[in-house]
C-alpha positions in Angstrom: -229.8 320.7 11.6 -226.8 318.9 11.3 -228.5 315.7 9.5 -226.1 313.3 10.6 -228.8 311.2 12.2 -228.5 308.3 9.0 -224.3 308.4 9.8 -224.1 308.1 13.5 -223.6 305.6 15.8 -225.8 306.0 19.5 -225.0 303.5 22.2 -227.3 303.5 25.6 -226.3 301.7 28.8 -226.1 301.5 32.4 -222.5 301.1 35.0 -224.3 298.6 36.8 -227.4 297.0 37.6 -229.6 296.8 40.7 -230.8 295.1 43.3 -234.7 295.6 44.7 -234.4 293.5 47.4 -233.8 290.4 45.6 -232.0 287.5 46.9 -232.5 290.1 50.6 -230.0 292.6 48.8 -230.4 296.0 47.8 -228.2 298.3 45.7 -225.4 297.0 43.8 -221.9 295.8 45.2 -222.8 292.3 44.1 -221.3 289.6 41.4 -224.5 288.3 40.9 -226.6 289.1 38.1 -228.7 291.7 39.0 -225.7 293.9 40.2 -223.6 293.6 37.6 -226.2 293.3 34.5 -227.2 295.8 32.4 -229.0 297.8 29.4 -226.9 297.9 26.6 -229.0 299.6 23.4 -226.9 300.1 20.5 -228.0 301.9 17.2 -226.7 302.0 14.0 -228.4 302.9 11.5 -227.2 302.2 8.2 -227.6 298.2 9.3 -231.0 298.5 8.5 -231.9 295.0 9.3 -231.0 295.1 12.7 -233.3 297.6 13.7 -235.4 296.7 16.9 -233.7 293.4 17.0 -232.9 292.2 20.5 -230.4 289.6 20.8 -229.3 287.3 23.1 -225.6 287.3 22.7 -223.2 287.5 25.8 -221.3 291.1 25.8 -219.4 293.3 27.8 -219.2 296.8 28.0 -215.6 296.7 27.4 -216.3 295.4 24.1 -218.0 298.7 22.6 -214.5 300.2 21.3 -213.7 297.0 19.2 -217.1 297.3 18.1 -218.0 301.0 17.3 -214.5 300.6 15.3 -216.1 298.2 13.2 -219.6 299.6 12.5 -218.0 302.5 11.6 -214.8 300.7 9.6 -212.4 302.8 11.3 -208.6 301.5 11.5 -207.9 298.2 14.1 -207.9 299.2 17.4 -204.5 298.7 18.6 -203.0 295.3 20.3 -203.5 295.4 24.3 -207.3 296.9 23.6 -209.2 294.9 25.8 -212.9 293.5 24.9 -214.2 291.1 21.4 -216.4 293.3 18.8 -219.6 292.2 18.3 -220.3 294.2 15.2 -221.2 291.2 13.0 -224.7 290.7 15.6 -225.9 293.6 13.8 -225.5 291.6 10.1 -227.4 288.5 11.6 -225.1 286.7 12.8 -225.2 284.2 16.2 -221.7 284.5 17.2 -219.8 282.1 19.1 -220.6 282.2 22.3 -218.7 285.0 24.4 -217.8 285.4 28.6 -218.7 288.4 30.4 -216.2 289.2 33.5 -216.6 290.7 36.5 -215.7 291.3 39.9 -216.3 292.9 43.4 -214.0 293.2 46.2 -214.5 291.9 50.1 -212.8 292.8 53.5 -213.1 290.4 56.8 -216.1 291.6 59.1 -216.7 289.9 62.7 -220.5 289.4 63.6 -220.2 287.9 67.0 -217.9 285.5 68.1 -217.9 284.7 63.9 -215.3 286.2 61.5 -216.4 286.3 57.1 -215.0 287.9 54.4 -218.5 289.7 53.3 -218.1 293.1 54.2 -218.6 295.7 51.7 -215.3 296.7 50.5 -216.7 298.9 47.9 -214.9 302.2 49.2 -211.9 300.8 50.5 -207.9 301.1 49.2 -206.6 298.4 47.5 -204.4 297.2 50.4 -207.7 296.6 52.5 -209.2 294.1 50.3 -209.0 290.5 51.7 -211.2 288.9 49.4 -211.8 289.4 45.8 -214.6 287.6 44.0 -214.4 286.9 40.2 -217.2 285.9 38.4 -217.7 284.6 34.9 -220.7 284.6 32.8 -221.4 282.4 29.5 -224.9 282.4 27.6 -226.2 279.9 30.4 -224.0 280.0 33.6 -222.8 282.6 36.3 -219.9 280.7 38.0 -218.1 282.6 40.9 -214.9 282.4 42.9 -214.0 284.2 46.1 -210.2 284.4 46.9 -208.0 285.2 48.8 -206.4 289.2 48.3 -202.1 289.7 48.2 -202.8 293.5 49.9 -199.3 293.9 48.9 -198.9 292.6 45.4 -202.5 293.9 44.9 -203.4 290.3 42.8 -205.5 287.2 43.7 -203.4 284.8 45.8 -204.3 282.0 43.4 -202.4 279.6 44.9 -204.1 279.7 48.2 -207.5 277.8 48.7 -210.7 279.5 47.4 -212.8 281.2 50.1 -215.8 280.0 48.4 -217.2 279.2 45.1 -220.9 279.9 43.3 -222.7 278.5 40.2 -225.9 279.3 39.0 -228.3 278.1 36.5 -229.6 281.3 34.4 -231.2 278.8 31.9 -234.5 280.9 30.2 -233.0 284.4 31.9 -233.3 286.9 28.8 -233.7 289.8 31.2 -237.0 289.9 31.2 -238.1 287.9 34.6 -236.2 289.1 38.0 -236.6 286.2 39.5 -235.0 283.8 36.5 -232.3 286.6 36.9 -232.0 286.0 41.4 -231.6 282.0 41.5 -231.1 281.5 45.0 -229.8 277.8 44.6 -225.7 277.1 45.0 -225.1 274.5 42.1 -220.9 274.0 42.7 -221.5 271.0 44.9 -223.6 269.3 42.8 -221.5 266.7 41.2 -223.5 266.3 37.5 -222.7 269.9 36.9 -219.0 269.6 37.8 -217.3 269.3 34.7 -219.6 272.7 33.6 -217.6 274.1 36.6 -214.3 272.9 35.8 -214.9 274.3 32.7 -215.8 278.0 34.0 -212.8 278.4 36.9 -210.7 277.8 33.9 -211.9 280.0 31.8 -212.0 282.6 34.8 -208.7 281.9 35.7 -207.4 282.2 32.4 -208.8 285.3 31.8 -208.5 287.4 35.5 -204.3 286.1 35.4 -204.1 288.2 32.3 -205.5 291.0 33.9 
């Protein structure tokens, strides 16, 4: 035996989540929350007090470099590293509350006399994308934008008008409930949530013209 169990670090997770036929989808290739959620278990064992704990914090994948570095004191990742360790969860603490990112591509179908950009673009080049939606998630809110796709530039024409735009209310979703995770109600028109709106294209934008 090697006994190294008490020195190493174990991280469990998924590439995406899954859709049952909730909301009338199935599979992934979605920016809502059941296609892009997932199991994130992380172990280590020498922070004896986290043990079993489940927390509620907002992370992404991306993240687990900046992270494992820290658990494990290893030098600074390097400038340019993508992702926000969230190491200090596993001494107790809150955290400020974090974004999760992500996004899923679209090309222009025509159902009858009717044209949409909601055709699964999943295995197409980057040049046939016509619609890219970017979504951002904080510990309450799932905010979405679709827009329009430079095939040449390969970037989000983010000068042109949006396509469309989503926000939903995952208020009480801790995973645990499918339904609290598939809310099937459209909230960006509603004008008492607009400044929470405001305040998540910006951080979207912010984030996605970086990237």
């Amino acid at each position: 035996a090697l006994r190294v169990a008490a020195s190493t670090a174990v991280v469990l997770f998924g590439d995406h989540g899954w859709h049952l036929g909730e909301s009338n989808l199935w599979q992934k290739m979605t920016n809502f929350e059941l296609g892009v959620r997932v199991p994130l278990i992380v172990r280590a064992p020498w922070k004896r007090a986290a043990a079993g704990v489940r927390s509620a914090r907002i992370v992404e994948l991306v993240s687990l470099y900046r992270t494992l570095a820290d658990l494990l004191e290893l030098p600074r990742p390097e400038d340019g590293v993508d992702g926000t360790s969230f190491a200090d969860v596993f001494d107790g603490a809150a955290g400020r509350a974090q974004f999760a990112f992500s996004q899923f591509a679209k090309k222009n179908v025509t159902v009858g006399r009717r044209t949409g950009p909601w055709g699964d673009c999943a295995r197409c080049a980057p040049s046939e994308i016509e619609v890219m939606g970017l979504s951002v998630r904080d510990d309450r809110w799932r905010y979405t934008e679709w827009i329009p796709w430079d095939a040449t530039a390969l970037r989000p024409r983010w000068a042109a008008p949006t396509v469309g735009i989503e926000l939903y209310d995952h208020k009480g979703d801790f995973g645990a409930d499918l339904d609290a995770a598939a809310p099937d109600v459209n909230l960006a028109g509603v004008a008492r949530h607009e400044a929470t709106r405001k305040a998540l294209s910006g951080a979207l934008r912010a984030h996605f013209r970086r990237h």
